[in-house]
FITORBA-146876 format. One record per atom (N, C-alpha, C): residue in one letter; atom name; x, y, z. Coordinates in nm, 3 decimals, always signed. Layout:
// residues N
a;CA;X;Y;Z;
...
END
This chain:
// residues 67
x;N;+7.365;+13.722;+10.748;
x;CA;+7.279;+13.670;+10.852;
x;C;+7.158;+13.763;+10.864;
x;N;+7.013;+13.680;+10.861;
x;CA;+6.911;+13.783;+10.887;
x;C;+6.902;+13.868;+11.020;
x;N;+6.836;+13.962;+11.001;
x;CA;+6.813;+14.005;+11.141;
x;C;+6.754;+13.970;+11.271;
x;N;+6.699;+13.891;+11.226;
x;CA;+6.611;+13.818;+11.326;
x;C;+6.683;+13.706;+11.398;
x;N;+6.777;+13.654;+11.274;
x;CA;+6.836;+13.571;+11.338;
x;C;+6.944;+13.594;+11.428;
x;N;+7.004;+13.722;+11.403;
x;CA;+7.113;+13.784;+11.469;
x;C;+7.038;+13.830;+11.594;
x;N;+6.928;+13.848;+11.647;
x;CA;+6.847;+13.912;+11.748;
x;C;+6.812;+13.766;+11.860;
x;N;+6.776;+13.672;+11.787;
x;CA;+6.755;+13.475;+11.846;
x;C;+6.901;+13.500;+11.883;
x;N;+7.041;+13.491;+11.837;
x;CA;+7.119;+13.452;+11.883;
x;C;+7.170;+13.488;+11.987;
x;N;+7.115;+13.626;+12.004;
x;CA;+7.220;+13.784;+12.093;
x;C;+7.128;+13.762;+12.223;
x;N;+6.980;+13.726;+12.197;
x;CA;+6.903;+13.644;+12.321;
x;C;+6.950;+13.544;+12.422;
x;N;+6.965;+13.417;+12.318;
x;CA;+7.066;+13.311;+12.332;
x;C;+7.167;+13.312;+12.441;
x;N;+7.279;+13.387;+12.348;
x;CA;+7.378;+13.450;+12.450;
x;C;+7.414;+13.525;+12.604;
x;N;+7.249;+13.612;+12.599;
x;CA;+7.251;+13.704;+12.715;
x;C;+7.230;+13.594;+12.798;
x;N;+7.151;+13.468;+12.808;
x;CA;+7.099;+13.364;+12.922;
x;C;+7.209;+13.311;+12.955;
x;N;+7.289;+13.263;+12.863;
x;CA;+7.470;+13.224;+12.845;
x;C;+7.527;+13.334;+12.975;
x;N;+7.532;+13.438;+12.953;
x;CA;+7.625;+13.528;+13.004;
x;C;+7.528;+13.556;+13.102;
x;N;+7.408;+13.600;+13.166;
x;CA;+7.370;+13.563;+13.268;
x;C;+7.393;+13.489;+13.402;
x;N;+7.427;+13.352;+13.328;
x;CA;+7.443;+13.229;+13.420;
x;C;+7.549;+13.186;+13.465;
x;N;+7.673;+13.245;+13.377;
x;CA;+7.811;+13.230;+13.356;
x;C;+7.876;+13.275;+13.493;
x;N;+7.978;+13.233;+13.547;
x;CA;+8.018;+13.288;+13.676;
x;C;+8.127;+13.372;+13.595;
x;N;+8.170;+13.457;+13.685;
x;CA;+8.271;+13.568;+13.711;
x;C;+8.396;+13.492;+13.614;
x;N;+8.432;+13.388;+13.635;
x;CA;+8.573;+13.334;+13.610;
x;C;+8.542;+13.257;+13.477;
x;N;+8.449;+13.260;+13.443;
x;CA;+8.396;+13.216;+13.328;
x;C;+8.367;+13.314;+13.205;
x;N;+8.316;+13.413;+13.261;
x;CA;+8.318;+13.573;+13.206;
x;C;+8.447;+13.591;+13.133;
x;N;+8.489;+13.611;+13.252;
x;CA;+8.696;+13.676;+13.255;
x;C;+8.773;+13.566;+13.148;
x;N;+8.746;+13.439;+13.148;
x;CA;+8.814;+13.333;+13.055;
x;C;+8.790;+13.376;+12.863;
x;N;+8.656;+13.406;+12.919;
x;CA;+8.594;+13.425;+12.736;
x;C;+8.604;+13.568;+12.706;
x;N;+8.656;+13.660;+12.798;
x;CA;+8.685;+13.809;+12.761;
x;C;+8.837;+13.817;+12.715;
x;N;+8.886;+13.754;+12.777;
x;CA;+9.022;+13.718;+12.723;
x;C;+9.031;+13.617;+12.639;
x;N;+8.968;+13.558;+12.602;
x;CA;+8.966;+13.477;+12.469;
x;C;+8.935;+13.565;+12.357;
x;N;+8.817;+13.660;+12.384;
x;CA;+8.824;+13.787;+12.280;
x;C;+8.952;+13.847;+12.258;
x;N;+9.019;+13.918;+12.322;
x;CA;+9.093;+13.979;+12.351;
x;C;+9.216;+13.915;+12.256;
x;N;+9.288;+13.803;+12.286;
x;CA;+9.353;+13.751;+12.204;
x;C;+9.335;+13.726;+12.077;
x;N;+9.190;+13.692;+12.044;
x;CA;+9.150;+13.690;+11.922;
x;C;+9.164;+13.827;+11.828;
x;N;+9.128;+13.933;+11.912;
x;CA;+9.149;+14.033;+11.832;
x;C;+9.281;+14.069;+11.793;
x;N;+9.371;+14.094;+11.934;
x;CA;+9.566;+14.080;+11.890;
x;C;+9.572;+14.025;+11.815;
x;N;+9.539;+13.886;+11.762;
x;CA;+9.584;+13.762;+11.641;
x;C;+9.530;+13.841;+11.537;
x;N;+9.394;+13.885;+11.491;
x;CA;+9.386;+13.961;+11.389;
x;C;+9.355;+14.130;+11.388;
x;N;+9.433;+14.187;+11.425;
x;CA;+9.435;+14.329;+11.471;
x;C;+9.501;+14.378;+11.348;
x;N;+9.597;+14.300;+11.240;
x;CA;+9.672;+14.353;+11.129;
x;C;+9.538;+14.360;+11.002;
x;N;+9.444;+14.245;+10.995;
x;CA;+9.343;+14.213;+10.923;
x;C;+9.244;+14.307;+10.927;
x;N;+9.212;+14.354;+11.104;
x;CA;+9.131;+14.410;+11.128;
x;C;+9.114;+14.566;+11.051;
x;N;+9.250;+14.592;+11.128;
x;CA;+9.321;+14.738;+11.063;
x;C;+9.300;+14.730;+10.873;
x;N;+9.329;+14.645;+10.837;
x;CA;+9.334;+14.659;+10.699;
x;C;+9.223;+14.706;+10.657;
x;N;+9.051;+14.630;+10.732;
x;CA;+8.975;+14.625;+10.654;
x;C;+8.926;+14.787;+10.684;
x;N;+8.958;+14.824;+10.840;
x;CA;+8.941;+14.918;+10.820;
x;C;+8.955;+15.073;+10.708;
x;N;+9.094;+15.052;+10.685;
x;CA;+9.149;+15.152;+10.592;
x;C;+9.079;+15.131;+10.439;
x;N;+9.059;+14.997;+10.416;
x;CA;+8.978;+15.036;+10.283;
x;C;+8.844;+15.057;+10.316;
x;N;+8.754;+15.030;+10.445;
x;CA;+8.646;+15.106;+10.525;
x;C;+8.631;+15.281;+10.450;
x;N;+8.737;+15.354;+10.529;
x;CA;+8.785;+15.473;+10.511;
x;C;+8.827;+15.512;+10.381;
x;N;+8.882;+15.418;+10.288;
x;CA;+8.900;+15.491;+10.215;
x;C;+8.802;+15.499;+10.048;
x;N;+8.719;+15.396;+10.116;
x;CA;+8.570;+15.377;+10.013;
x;C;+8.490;+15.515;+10.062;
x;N;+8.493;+15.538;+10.218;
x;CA;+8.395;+15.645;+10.235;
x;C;+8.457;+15.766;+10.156;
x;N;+8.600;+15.800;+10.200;
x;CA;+8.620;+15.920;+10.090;
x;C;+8.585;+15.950;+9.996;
x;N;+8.574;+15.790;+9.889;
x;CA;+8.565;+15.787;+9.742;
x;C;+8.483;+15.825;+9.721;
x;N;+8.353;+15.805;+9.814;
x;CA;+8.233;+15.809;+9.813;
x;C;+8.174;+15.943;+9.869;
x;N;+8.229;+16.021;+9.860;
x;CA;+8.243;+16.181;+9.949;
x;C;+8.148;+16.166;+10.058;
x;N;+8.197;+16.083;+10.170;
x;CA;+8.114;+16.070;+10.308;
x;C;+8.205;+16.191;+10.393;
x;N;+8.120;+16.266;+10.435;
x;CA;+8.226;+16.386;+10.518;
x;C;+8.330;+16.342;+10.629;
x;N;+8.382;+16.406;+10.652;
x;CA;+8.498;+16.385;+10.788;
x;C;+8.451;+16.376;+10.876;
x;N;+8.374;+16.400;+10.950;
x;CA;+8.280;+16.412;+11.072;
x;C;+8.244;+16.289;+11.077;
x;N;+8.160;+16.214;+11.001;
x;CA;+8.140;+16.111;+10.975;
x;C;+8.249;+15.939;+10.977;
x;N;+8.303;+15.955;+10.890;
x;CA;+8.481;+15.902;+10.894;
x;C;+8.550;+15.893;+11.004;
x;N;+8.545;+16.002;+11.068;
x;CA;+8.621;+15.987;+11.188;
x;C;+8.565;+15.852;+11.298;
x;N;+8.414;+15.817;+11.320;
x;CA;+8.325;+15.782;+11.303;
x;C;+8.385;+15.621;+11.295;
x;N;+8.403;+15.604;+11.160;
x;CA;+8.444;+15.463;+11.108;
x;C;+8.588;+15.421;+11.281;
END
């Protein structure tokens, strides 16, 4: 996705979440929320090969930790 377009959308959204009431907020924060539990095993995965490309790649620890 370009950047620009990722910047139109994140606009988009803030007027969304602006206007949104409280209980409407709370519905779609917990819709995140579950979404992430459902892929939290996926997530984790991509992380570790994240981490373990930076090693390969001699990115320091400081950094890594980071990821």
């Amino acid at each position: 996705m370009m950047i620009t377009t990722l910047g139109q959308r994140a606009k988009q959204v803030s007027c969304a979440i602006n206007t949104a009431s409280t209980y409407q907020k709370n519905q779609a924060l917990a819709f995140v929320a579950d979404r992430l539990v459902e892929q939290s095993s996926r997530i984790m995965a991509a992380n570790r090969q994240d981490l373990d490309a930076a090693r390969q790649n001699g990115i320091a620890e400081p950094m890594i930790d980071r990821l």
